[in-house]
C-alpha positions in Angstrom: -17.6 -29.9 0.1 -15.2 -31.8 2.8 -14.0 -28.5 4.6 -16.8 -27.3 5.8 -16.7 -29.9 8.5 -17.0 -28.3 11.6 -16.8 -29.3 15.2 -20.4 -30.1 16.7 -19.5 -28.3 19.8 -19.9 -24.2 19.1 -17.0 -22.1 20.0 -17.5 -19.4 22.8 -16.1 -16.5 20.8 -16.0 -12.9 22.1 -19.6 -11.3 22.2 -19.3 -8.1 20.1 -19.5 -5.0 22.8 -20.2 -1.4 21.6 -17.6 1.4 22.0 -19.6 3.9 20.1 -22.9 5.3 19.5 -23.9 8.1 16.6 -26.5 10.0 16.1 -28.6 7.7 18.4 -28.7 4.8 16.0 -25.8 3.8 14.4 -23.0 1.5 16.4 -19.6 0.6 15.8 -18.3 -2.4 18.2 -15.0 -3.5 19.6 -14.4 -6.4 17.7 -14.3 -3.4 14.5 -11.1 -1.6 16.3 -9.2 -5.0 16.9 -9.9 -6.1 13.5 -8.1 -2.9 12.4 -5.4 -2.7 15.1 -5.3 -6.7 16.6 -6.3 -7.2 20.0 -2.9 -8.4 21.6 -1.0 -5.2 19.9 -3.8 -3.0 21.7 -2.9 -4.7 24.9 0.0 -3.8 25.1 -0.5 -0.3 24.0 0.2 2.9 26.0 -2.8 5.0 26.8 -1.7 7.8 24.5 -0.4 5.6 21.5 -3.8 4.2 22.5 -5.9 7.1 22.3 -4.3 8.0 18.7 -5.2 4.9 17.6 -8.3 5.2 18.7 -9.0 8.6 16.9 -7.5 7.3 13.7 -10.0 4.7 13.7 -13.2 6.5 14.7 -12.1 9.7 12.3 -12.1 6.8 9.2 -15.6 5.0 10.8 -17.3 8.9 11.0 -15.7 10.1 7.7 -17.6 6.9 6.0 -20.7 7.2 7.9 -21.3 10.8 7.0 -20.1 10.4 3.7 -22.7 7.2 3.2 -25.3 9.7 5.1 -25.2 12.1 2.4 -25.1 9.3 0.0 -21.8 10.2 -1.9 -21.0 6.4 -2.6 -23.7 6.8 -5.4 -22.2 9.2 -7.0 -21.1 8.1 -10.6 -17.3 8.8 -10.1 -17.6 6.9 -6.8 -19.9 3.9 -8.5 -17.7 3.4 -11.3 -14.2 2.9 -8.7 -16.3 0.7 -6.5 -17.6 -1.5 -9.5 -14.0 -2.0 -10.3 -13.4 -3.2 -7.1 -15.7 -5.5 -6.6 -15.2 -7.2 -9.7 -11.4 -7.7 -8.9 -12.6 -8.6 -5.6 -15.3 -11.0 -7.1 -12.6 -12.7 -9.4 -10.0 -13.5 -6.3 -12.7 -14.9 -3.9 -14.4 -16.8 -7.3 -10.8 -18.9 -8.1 -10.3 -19.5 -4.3 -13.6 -21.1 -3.4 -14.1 -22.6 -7.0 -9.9 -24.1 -6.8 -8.6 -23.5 -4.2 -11.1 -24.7 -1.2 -12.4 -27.6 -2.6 -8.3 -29.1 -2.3 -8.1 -28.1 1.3 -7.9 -31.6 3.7 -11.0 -31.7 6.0 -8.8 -32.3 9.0 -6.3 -29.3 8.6 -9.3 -27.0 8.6 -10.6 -28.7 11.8 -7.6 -28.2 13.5 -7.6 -24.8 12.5 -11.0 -24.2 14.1 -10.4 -25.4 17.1 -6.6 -23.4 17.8 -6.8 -20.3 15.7 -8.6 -18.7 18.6 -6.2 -20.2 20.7 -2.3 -19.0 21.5 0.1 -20.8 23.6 3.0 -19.3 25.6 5.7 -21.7 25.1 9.2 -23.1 26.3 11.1 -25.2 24.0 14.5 -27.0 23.9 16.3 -27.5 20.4 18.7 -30.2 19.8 19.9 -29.9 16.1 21.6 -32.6 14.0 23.8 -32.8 10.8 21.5 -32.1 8.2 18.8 -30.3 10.1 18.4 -26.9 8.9 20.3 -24.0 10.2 22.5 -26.8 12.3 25.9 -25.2 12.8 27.2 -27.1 16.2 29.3 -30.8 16.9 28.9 -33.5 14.7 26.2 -35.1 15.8 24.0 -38.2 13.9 20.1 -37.8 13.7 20.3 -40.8 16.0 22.4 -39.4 19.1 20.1 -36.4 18.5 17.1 -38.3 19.7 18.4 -39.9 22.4 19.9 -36.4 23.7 17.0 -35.6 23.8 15.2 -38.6 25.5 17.8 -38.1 28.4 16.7 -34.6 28.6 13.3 -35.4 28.8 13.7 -38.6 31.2 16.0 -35.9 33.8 13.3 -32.9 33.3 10.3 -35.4 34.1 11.9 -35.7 37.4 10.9 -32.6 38.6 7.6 -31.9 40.2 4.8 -30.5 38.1 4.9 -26.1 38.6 7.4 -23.5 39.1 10.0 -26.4 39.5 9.7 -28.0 36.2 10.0 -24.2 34.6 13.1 -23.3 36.0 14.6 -26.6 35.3 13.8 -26.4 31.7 14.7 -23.2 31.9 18.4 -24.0 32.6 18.8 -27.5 30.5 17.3 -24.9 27.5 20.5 -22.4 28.6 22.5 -25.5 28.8 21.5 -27.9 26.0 19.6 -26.3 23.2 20.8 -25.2 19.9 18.5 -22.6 19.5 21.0 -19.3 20.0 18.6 -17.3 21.4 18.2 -19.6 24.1 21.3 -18.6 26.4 18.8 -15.0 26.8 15.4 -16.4 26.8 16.1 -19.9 28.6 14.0 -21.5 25.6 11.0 -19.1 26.2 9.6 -18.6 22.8 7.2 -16.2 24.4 3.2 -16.0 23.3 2.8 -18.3 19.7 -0.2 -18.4 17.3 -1.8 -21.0 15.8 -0.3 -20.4 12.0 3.0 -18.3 13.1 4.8 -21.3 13.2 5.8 -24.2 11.4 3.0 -27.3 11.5 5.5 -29.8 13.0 5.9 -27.6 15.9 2.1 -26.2 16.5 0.4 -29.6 16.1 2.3 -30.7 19.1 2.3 -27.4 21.6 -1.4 -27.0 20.8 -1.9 -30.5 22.3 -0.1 -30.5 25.0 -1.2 -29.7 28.7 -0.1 -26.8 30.9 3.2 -27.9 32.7 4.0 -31.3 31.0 7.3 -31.4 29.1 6.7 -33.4 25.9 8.0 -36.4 24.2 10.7 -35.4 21.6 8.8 -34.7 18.0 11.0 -33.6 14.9 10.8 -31.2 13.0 12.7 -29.5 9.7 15.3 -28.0 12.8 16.0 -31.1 14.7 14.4 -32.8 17.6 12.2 -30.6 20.2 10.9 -30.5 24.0 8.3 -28.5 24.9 6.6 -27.2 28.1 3.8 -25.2 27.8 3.4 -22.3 30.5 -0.1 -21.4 29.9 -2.8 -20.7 27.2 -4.5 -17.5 25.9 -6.7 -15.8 23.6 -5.4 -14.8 19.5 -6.8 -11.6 18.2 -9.2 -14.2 16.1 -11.4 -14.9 19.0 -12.0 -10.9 19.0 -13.7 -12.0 15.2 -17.6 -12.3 14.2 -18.4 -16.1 14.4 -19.1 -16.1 10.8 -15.9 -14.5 9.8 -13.7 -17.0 12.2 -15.5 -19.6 10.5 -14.3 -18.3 7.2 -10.7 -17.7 8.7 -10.4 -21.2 9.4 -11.0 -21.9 5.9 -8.7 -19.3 4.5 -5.8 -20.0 6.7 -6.0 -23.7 5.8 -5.0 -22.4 2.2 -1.4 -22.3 2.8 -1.3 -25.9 3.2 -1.5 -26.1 -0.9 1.3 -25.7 -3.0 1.8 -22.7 -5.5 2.7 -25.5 -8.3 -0.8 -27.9 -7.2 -2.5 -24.5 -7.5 -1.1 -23.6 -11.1 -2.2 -26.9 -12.3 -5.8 -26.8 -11.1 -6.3 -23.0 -12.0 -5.1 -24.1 -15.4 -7.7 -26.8 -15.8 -10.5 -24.7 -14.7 -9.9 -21.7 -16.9 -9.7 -24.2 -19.7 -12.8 -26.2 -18.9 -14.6 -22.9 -18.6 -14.1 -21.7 -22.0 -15.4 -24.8 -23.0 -18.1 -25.2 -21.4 -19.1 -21.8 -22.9 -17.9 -23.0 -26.7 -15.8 -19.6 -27.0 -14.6 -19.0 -29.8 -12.8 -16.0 -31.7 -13.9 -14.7 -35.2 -10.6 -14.8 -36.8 -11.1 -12.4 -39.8 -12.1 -10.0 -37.6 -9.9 -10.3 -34.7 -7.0 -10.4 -37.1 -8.2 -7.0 -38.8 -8.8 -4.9 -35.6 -5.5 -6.7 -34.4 -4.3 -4.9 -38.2 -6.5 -1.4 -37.2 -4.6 -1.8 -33.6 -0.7 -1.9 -35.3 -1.5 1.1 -38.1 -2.8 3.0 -35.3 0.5 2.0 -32.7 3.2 2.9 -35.9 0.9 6.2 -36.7 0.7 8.1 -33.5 4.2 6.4 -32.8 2.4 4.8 -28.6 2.8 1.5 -27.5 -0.5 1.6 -26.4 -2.1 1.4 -22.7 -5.8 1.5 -21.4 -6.8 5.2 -23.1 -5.0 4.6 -26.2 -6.4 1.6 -26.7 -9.5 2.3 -25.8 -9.8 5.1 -28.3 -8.5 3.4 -31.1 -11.0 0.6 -30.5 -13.5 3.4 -30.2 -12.8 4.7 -33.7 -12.4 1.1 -35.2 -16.0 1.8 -37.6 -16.5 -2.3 -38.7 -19.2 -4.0 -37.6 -19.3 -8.0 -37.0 -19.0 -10.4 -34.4 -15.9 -10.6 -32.4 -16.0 -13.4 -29.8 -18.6 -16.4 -29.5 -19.4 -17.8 -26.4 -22.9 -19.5 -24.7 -24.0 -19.8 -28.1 -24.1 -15.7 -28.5 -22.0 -13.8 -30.2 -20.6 -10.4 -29.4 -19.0 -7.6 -30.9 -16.6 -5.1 -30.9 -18.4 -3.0 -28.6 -19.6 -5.0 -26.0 -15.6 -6.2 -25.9 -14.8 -2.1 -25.3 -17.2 -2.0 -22.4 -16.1 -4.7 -20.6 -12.1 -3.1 -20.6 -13.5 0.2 -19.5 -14.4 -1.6 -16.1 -10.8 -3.3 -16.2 -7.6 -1.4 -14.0 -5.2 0.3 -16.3 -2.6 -1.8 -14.9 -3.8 -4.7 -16.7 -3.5 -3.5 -20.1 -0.5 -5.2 -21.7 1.4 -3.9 -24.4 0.0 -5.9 -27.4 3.5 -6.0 -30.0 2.2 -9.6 -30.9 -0.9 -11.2 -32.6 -0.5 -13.9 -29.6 -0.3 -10.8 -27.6 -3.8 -9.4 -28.5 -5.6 -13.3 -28.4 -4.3 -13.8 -25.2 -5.8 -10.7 -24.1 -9.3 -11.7 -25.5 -9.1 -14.5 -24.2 -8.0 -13.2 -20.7 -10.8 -10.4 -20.9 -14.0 -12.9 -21.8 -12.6 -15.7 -19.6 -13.1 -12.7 -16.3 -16.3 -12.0 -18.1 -17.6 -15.7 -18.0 -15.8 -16.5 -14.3 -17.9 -13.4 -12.7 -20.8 -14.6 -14.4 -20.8 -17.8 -12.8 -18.9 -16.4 -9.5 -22.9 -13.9 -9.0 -25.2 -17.2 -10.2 -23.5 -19.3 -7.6 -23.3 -16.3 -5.2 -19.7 -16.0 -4.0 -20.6 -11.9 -4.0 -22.8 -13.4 -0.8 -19.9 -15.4 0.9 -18.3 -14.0 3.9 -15.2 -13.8 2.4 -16.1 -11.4 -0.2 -18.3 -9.6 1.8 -15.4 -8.6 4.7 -12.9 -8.2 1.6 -15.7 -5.7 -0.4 -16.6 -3.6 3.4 -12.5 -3.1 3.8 -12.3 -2.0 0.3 -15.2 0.1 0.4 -14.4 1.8 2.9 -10.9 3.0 2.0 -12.6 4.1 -1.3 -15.1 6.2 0.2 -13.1 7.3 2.8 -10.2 8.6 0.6 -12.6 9.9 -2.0 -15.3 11.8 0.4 -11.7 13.4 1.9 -10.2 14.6 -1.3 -13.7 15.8 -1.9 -13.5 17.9 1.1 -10.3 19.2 0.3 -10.8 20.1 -3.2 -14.2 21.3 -1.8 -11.8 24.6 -0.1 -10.4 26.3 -2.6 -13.9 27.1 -4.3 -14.2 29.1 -0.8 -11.6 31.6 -0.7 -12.5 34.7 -2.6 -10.8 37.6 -3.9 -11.5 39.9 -0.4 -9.6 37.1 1.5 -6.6 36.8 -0.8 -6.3 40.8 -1.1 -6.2 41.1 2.9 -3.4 38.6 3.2 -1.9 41.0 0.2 -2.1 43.9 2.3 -0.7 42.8 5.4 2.2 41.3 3.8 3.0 44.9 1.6 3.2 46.0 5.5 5.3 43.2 6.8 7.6 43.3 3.5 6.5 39.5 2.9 5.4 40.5 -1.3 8.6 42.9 -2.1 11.2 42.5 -5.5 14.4 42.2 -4.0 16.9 44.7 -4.4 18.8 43.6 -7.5 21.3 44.4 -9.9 21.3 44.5 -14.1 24.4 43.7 -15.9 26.3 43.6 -19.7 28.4 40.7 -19.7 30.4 39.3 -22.1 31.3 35.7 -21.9 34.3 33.2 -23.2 34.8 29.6 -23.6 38.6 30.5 -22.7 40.5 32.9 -20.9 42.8 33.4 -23.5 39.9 34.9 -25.6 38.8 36.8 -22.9 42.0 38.4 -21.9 42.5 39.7 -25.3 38.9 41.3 -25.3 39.5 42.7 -21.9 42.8 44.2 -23.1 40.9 45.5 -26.4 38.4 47.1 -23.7 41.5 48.6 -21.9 43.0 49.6 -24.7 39.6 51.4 -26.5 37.8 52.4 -23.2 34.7 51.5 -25.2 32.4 48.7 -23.1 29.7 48.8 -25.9 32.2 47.7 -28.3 33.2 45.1 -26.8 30.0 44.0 -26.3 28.3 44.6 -29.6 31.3 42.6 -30.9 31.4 39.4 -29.0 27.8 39.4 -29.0 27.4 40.1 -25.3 24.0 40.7 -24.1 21.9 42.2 -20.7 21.3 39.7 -18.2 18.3 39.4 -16.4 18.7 41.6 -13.3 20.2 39.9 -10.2 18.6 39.4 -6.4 21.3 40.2 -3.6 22.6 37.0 -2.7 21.9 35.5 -5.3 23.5 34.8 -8.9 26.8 32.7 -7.6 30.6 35.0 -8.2 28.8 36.9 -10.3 26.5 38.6 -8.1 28.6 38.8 -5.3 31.1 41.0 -7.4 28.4 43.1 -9.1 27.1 44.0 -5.7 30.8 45.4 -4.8 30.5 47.5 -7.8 28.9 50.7 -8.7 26.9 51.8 -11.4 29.1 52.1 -14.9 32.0 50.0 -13.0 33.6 46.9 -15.6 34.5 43.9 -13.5 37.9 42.0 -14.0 37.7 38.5 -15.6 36.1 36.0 -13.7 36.1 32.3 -14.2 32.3 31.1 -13.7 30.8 27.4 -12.4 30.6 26.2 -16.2 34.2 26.7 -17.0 33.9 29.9 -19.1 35.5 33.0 -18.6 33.5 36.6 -18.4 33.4 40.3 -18.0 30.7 42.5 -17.2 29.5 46.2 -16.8 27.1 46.9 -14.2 24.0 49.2 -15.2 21.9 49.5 -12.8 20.6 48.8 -9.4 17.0 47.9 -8.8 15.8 49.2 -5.6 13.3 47.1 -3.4 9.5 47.5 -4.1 6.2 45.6 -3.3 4.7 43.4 -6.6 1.7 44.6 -8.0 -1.6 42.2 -6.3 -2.0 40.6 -9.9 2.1 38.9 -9.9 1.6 37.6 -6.8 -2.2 36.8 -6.3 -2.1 33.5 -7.5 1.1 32.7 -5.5 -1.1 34.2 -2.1 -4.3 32.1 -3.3 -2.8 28.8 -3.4 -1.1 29.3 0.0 -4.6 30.4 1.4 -6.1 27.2 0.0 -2.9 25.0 1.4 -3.2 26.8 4.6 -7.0 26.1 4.7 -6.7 22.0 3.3 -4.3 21.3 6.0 -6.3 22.8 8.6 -9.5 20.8 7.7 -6.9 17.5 7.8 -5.8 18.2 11.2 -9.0 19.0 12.6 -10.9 16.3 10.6 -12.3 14.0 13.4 -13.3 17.2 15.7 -15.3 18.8 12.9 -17.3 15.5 12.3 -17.3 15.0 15.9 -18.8 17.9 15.8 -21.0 17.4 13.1 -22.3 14.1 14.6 -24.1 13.4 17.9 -21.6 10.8 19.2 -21.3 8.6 22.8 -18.2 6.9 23.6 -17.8 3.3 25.8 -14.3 3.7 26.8 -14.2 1.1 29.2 -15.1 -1.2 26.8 -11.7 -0.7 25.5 -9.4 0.3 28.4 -9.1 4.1 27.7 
């Protein structure tokens, strides 16, 4: 394949350098933290944002090498969510080398070698034109535009090469240039990547030498000058050779367009299907598609993964299903391939197109990974860096929950009843002091003015409140229960209240019976409550102290200087 021409010369990339050594064996290297954090951002870094960094990253590396230590990524739960992964992982790296790599121009990976290392810390001057993008100043032809700026260019060259030439493009970019930001910055786009930047503009700053103002080149903005200060490192030269490598492949792929892309993708999943022969038993995909429906109008579901998984489970017809590579398959073979597939690529399947698309989909994955492990792209650097990234936020995440889930199972009864204890002496586990009424409520107050004057009248509360089917309300904490309470706490014992208009809009009177004094719950009401604070409590202290008890747990030397810290 064309884009794996490479330059003969080999690229001095960093050397890897180890900041940390555990348990005597096992290194983790420097070019691991500014793949996770980028070498120019750690630059520029405080020591203590620094440092926290820093902890983050070792805390993930020692979570994952204690949890591989006790080897809890081959634990089924873990094995199955990992499988998963790798075959969504497998199928993204199999259509880009298989499509997408094979389009990529020779020359624009080349380039890419060679600068993606590189960055360049840049000066330019803009001079805009009518119909250059974002233009906004004078009329001005594409033609005067250009010779603007080759009368820039002819006054700038007249300065001697240094500090001279820098302060004098400095002013003709506050001067001249259409760029806004230029009155502030003086042209000084600061330090630019290879790739963070339009390919019009790179190509040319990337070639030029320090100190030298350009020629004028065009771009999509209008016509350019540019003086380059001086040259530097990207956080890709702080990347594996191999990887870089790769990089300079992968970057390349934004070069092709999304429509190109479409096309091609199209043609390859078409030509792989073919090349298998697949085919679909009709009858039978058109009477599980008939099983799927009765089941979907039955239980009155859509359908996603589980409920289409267990309908398919109960679906008792033997036969063959698909054909492909001169095999055929059934029912059940289809069921175990969807068991592997995300949940969040089950579509709702309201059609008969719906459902053959689906198959078709599901075998067409089956077929690409097939040929994606005999050609080895589960070997390619690519897939290999995109698998360790995934794998180790899997394990990480799941050998943490682990831990956490792991806590509860230690607190015991003993612990929950001394925190009981304590708080019956603090008053932390009391019933509040509260009060129980009769009330008697109205949709208006017309109604309930002529049952409060019946209770005037009669003197007879119970009446009253047999009679508009008035009932006992739960009793009422102090401070709580809105008007309401606030009145019945006024009150005493036996006293009627006067007609109250409540937050709904109704209308109400009440009776107060009783006042509930202030007592400690019984350890059975509130042990669950004190339990699941204990276990809280207890999760967010293993959290917070999560790389000290592994650092801990681990014989572990640090390099600081390796890093700065």
């Amino acid at each position: 394949m064309i884009y794996f021409i490479f330059f003969s010369f080999v690229l001095a990339l960093h050397s890897p350098q180890p900041i940390c050594k555990i348990d005597d064996y096992f290194y983790i290297y420097d070019v691991d933290l500014y793949q996770s954090v980028g070498k120019k951002n750690w630059d520029k870094l405080k020591t203590e944002k620094k440092q926290s960094l820093f902890d983050d990253f070792i805390k993930k590396e020692l979570v994952c090498f204690s949890a591989k230590k006790e080897f809890f990524d081959l634990k089924p739960k873990i094995q199955e969510k990992l499988e998963v992964r790798k075959n969504m992982l497998l199928i993204n790296n199999a259509y880009e080398h298989f499509i997408a790599r094979p389009l990529l121009d020779s020359f624009v990976v080349a380039e890419n070698f060679k600068n993606l290392s590189k960055s360049v810390f840049v000066s330019h001057i803009l001079v805009g034109f009518d119909g250059s993008l974002k233009y906004g100043g004078e009329k001005r032809t594409k033609k005067e535009a250009l010779e603007r700026a080759l009368s820039l260019k002819k006054e700038l060259s007249s300065f001697s090469l240094g500090a001279e030439t820098k302060v004098a493009f400095a002013n003709s970019a506050k001067s001249f240039s259409d760029d806004p930001s230029a009155q502030k910055n003086g042209g000084f786009l600061g330090s630019v990547f290879w790739g963070s930047t339009i390919e019009d503009f790179e190509s040319v700053v990337f070639s030029l030498r320090e100190g030298v103002v350009s020629d004028p080149f065009e771009t999509p903005y209008g016509f350019h000058l540019a003086l380059v200060d001086s040259f530097g490192l990207s956080d890709y030269y702080y990347y594996p050779k191999k990887i870089f490598k790769d990089l300079s492949i992968k970057t390349s792929l934004k070069t092709l367009s999304f429509d190109s892309l479409s096309v091609f993708s199209s043609r390859f999943d078409s030509s792989v299907l073919n090349d298998a022969s697949f085919k679909i038993n009709r009858s039978f995909f058109n009477d599980v598609f008939d099983f799927l429906k009765n089941k979907q109008k039955k239980e009155r579901l859509i359908g996603n993964k589980f409920s289409t998984l267990e309908w398919l489970g109960e679906y008792k017809k033997d036969g063959v299903f698909v054909v492909f590579n001169n095999k055929g398959f059934g029912l059940r073979w289809f069921l175990n391939i969807l068991k592997q597939r995300p949940a969040t690529r089950f579509p709702s399947l309201q059609k008969k197109s719906d459902f053959d698309f689906f198959v078709r989909s599901v075998c067409l994955e089956f077929l690409v990974l097939e040929r994606a492990r005999f050609l080895e792209i589960d070997s390619s650097v690519s897939y290999l860096r995109d698998f360790k990234n995934n794998y180790k936020n899997i394990l990480y995440n799941e050998y943490v929950g682990f831990l956490v889930g792991e806590v509860g199972k230690k607190i015991d009864s003993l612990s929950v009843e001394n925190v009981y204890k304590k708080g019956v002496f603090n008053g932390d586990f009391l019933s509040p002091l509260s009060v129980v009424i009769s009330e008697v409520r109205f949709s208006s107050f017309s109604t309930a003015r002529v049952a409060f004057g019946e209770f005037k009248s009669l003197n007879d509360f119970d009446f009253i409140l047999k009679k508009y089917k008035g009932d006992v309300r739960e009793p009422i904490p102090e401070n709580k229960g809105g008007e309401i309470g606030l009145l019945a706490f006024s009150l005493k014992e036996g006293d009627v209240s006067n007609i109250i208009e409540n937050n709904d809009g109704s209308f109400s009177f009440f009776r107060v019976e009783r006042f509930l004094e202030e007592k400690p719950f019984t350890l059975d009401l509130v042990y669950k409550q004190i339990e699941r604070k204990l276990i809280k409590k207890e999760q967010e202290n293993l959290k917070e102290n999560l790389l000290s008890s592994f650092l801990k747990k681990h014989s572990v030397e640090f390099y600081y200087d390796v890093i700065g810290l």
